[in-house]
Every structure is written in structure tokens, then in C-alpha cells.
N, C-alpha and C positions, 0 to 999 in steps of 0.2 A: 738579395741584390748583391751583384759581385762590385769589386772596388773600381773597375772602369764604368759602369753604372754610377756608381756612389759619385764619384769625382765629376762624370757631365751636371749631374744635379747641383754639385758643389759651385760648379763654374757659373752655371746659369744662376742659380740664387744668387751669387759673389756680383753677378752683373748687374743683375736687376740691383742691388744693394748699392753696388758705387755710380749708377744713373742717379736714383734716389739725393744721395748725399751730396752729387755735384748738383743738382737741379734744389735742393736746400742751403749748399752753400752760395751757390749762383745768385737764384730768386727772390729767398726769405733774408739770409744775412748780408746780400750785398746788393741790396737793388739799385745804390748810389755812389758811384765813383767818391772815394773817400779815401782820407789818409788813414794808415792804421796805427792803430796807438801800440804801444808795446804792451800796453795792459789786453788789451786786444789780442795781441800775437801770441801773446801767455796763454790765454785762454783756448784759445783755437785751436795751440797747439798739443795743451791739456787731452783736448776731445780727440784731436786725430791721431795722439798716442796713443790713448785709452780705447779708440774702438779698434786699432791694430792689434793690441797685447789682447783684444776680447776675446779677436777671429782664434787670436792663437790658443785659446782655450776652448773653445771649439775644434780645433784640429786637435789638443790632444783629447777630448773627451770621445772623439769620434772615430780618429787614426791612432790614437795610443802614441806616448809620451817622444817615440823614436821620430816622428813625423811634427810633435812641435816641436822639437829639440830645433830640428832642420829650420821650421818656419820660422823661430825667433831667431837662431842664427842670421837667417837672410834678411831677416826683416832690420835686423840691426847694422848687419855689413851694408847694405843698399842706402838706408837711414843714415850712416857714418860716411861714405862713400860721396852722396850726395851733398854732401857740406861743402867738398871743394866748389862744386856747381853752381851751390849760390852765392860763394864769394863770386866768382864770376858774372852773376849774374849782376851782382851788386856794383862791379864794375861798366857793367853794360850800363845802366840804365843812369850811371853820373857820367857814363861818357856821351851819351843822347839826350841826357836831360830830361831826363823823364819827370813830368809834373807826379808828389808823391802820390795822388788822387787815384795816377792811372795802375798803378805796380801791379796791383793785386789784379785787374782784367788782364795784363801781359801775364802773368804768370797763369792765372787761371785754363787759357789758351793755347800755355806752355804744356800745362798739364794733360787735358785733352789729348796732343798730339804724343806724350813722353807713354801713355796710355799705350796707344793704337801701336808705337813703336816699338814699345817694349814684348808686348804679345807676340809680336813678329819674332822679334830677334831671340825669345826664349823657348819657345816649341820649334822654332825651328832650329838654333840651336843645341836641344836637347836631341831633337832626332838628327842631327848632324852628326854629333857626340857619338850616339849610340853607333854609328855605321864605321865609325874611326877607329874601333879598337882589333891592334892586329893580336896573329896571336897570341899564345903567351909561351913565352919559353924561359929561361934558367941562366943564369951568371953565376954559376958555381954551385952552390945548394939556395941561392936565391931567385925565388919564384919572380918575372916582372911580367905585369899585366899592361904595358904597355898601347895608351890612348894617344892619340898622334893631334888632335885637335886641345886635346885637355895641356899637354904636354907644353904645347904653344902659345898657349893662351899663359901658362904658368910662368913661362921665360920671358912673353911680355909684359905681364904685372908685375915681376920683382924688378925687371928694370924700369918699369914707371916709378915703382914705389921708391928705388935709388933714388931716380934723379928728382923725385919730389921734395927729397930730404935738402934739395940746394934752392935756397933763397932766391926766386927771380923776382926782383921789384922792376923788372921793364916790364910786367904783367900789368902794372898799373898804368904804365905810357901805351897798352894793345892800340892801334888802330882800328876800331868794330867797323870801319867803312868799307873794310875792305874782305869782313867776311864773307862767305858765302851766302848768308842770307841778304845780307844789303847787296850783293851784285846780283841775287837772282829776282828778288820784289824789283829791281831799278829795270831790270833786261825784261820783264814782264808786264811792268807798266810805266806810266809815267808817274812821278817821284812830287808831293809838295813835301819841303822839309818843313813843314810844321806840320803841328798838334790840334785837329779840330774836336774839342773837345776829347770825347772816347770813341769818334769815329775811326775807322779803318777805310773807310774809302769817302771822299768828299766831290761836291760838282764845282767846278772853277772856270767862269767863263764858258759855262755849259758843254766843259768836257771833265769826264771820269777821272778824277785819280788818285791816288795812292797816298794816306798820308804817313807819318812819321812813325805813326804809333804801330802800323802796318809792318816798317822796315825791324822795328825792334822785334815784335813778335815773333819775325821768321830768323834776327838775330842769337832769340834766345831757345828756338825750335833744331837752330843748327848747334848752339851749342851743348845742348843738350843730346842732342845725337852725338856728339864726338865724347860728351864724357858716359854715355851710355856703354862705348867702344869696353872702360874700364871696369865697370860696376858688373856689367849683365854677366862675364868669364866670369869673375869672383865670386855670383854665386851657384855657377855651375861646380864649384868645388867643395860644396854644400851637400845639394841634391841634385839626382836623376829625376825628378818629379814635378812634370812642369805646373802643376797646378799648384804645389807648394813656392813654390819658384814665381810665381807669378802674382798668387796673393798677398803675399809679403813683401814684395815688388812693390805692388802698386800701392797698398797700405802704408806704404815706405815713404812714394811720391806723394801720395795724398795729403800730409801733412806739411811739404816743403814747403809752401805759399804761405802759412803761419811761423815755419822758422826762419824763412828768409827775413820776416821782418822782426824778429827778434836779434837776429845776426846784425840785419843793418842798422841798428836801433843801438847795437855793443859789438860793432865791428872791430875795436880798438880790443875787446877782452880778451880775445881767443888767440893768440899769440904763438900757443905750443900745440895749437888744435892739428895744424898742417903738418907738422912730426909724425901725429900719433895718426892721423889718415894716411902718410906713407909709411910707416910701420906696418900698418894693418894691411896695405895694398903689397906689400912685400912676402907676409905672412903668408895670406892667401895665394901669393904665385908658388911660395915653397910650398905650399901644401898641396896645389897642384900639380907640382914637377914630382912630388917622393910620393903622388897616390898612387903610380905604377908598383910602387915595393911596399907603400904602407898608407894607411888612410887613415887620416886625424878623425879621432871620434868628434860628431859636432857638439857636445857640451863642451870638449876643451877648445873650439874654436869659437862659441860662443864665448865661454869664459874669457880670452886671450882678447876679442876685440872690447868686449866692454870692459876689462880692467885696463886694455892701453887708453878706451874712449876718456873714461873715468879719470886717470889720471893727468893726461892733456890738458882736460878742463879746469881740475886741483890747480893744477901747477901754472894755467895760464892765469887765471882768479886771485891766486898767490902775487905773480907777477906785476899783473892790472894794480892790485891792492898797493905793492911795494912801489911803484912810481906814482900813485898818487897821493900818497903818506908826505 
């Protein structure tokens, strides 16, 4: 069996596998709109790190050590990446109001679609990649293998990662009424601003329409596509290998709906968390601007985002501890 063989069985097993786990996390652990406890989130998110770090021993028993190098790398930068997303998210749903009952089906929802999106943007992405690279010629005795897509995406991550490092507290006054998802559920139907239960669509006066929980959903479906814009470049600086790229991806995602509510539960602790995600978002753009002249090996790009993850958390823990003394 050759390794483009290997990788469609890969894929399709990996699918069959995360139908499985959403249809168990869905049906069996969530059959009733519920708050989640932080004991709760602990645990959940126990399991959906632990069956991510499994896959990746699967990929190296099966592709040899150079191919999980890549996987944990992604699966870490995407996992790390992802954090800004639910602070965001955490801001959505105290500016809607969201009863805490319903978080976990918005997010569940979220997930589904952060899926079907990501797939997109990464095979095709990788084959976009691949067609970009011109050829290669010489700056003195320096070889450059110059990527024109790669190159771009590297000049926008280090200036996001810049200006990430600047404090913006009008993040917390955002207006979400006027994102794009609340203008397109509003322009596609008609709008109750309430909550009927965990419905999405309600009858009123014996016409169809849209409720609140609806307008969040495609709130947090839009923002979730814009910080995808960030995440998906960063781990094409990884791998060429959309299957490795994708598994680690979603293995990534799979787990947010358990850290979000750990995050929202000790939103207050994480303080210097926002530094070490623009550090790392910066990292990764330099690493993609200098892979035309030279390419970071991914254990030290592995190494680099979990010692800056690592100590973020140190020093925000540190911090939390010191003002509550």
C-alpha cells in the first residue's frame, strides 16, 4: 500500500471516528441543556486532550517520528491559537445573554461548522501553496526558495502577533449586533429577541421565526471564521501534509467547548496568556517569512510554542495568586 492509499484510509477512519465522538458527546453526555460545572470542563477536557495526544501516537507508530513531530506541533499551535477565540467567544455570549444552560449547544454548532470550514481552507490551501512557489535562484552564495503565498501569510501573522501584544479593553464594549452574523440571520428572517428554550426557530402568532439563540450561533460561526484567517497560515509553516494538518486541526477544535468553560469559569487567571499567543503568532510568521532561506525544524517549533504556552500560564497563576494574597 503506497502512502497516498495509506492517508485516504487514514482520513476516512479519522471521520468515521469524529462522527462517533460528536454523536457521544451530543446524545449520551449532553442530552439536557445544562450548565457545566468546572469539574465538568476539567474532565472533558482531560478526554479531548488525551484522545488528540493518542492520534499523535498513531501517526508516529505508523509515519515515523518526523510526521508526529509535525502533528503535535499543529495540534499545539491551533490548541494555543484557539484560546484567543474563546475569550471572544466568552464575550459574545455576556453580551447576548446567553442562559449558561445553552453555551455548550452554541458552541457544539460552532464546532460542526469550524469542521466543514477548516477542511476547506486546508487542502485547499495546501494545494494553493504548492502552485506558488517561484523558482529558485541565488542572493550571493544564498540559495532562496521563494513561496509567494507562504511569504504572505508570514508578513500577516507577525503583524497580527505585533499588534496583539497592545492592550485593547474596547474589545469588551464590541457591539456583536452588528456583526455579520446578526446582519445576515436578521436579513434572512425574521428576528424574536428572545430565548425559547434551546430552540433555533420558534412559531409566534403562527409565523416562523428566528430566535436569539439562532442570531448567536451564526455570531460565533462568523467569528470563528475570521480567527480561522490566523490559525490555518500558522500551521501551514508546519506542514505540507494536509492530512497531518487537518487531524491536529480538528483534534485541536474538538476540545474547545470543554476549555471554553474552564476559561469562563477562571477568566480572571490568565492575564499574560494574550502575550505568549502573540509571541507565538509572531514566531510562526517569522518562521514563515525566513523558510524561503531556511526552515525551522518542527521539534524546535514545537519546543518554542509550549515553553512560551507554559510560561504564560506560570506567570499568569503567579500573578492571579499575588493580587489575591
Amino acid at each position: 500500500m503506497n502512502y497516498l492509499q495509506e492517508e485516504g484510509y487514514v482520513l476516512i477512519g479519522f471521520g468515521l471516528v469524529i462522527i462517533a465522538l460528536l454523536g457521544l458527546d451530543l446524545y449520551v453526555f449532553n442530552k439536557e441543556d445544562h450548565k457545566v460545572s468546572t469539574k465538568e470542563a476539567f474532565n472533558w477536557s482531560v478526554v479531548w486532550i488525551s484522545i488528540g495526544l493518542l492520534f499523535g501516537v498513531y501517526v508516529y507508530l505508523d509515519f515515523g517520528g518526523e510526521k508526529a513531530t509535525q502533528y503535535y506541533s499543529a495540534f499545539l499551535i491551533e490548541k494555543a491559537l484557539s484560546v484567543d477565540n474563546l475569550f471572544v467567544f466568552i464575550l459574545i455570549f455576556r453580551y447576548f445573554k446567553v442562559p449558561d444552560k445553552y453555551h455548550h449547544k452554541v458552541l457544539f454548532y460552532g464546532i460542526l461548522g469550524a469542521i466543514v470550514m477548516r477542511a476547506i481552507f486546508i487542502f485547499a490551501g495546501v494545494k494553493i501553496i504548492s502552485l506558488t512557489y517561484l523558482p529558485t535562484f541565488f542572493l550571493g552564495s544564498l540559495e532562496v526558495n521563494l513561496n509567494v503565498v507562504m511569504t504572505l501569510f508570514g508578513i500577516f501573522l507577525l503583524i497580527a502577533g505585533i499588534k496583539s501584544f497592545k492592550v485593547e479593553e474596547e474589545d469588551e464594549q464590541k457591539d456583536f449586533s452588528k456583526s455579520l452574523g446578526t446582519r445576515l440571520i436578521h436579513q434572512l428572517f425574521r428576528v424574536d429577541p428572545k430565548y425559547h428554550g434551546g430552540n433555533f426557530f420558534v412559531k409566534i402568532n403562527g409565523k416562523r421565526m428566528a430566535t436569539q439563540l439562532l442570531v448567536v450561533v451564526a455570531v460565533v460561526e462568523f467569528t470563528d471564521l475570521l480567527f480561522a484567517v490566523d490559525s490555518i497560515p500558522a500551521i501551514f509553516a508546519i506542514s505540507d501534509d494536509p492530512i497531518i494538518l487537518y487531524t491536529s486541526n480538528i483534534f485541536a477544535i474538538l476540545g474547545l467547548r470543554a476549555l471554553y468553560f474552564l476559561l469562563a469559569n477562571t477568566f480572571e487567571m490568565f492575564h499574560y496568556l494574550k502575550y505568549g499567543l502573540a509571541f507565538i503568532l509572531s514566531f510562526i510568521g517569522l518562521k514563515m517569512i525566513l523558510s524561503a532561506i531556511y526552515h525551522v525544524p518542527s521539534p524546535i517549533s514545537l519546543a518554542v510554542v509550549g515553553i512560551v504556552l507554559f510560561l504564560s500560564i506560570v506567570f499568569s497563576l503567579r500573578k492571579f495568586k499575588a493580587e489575591k494574597a
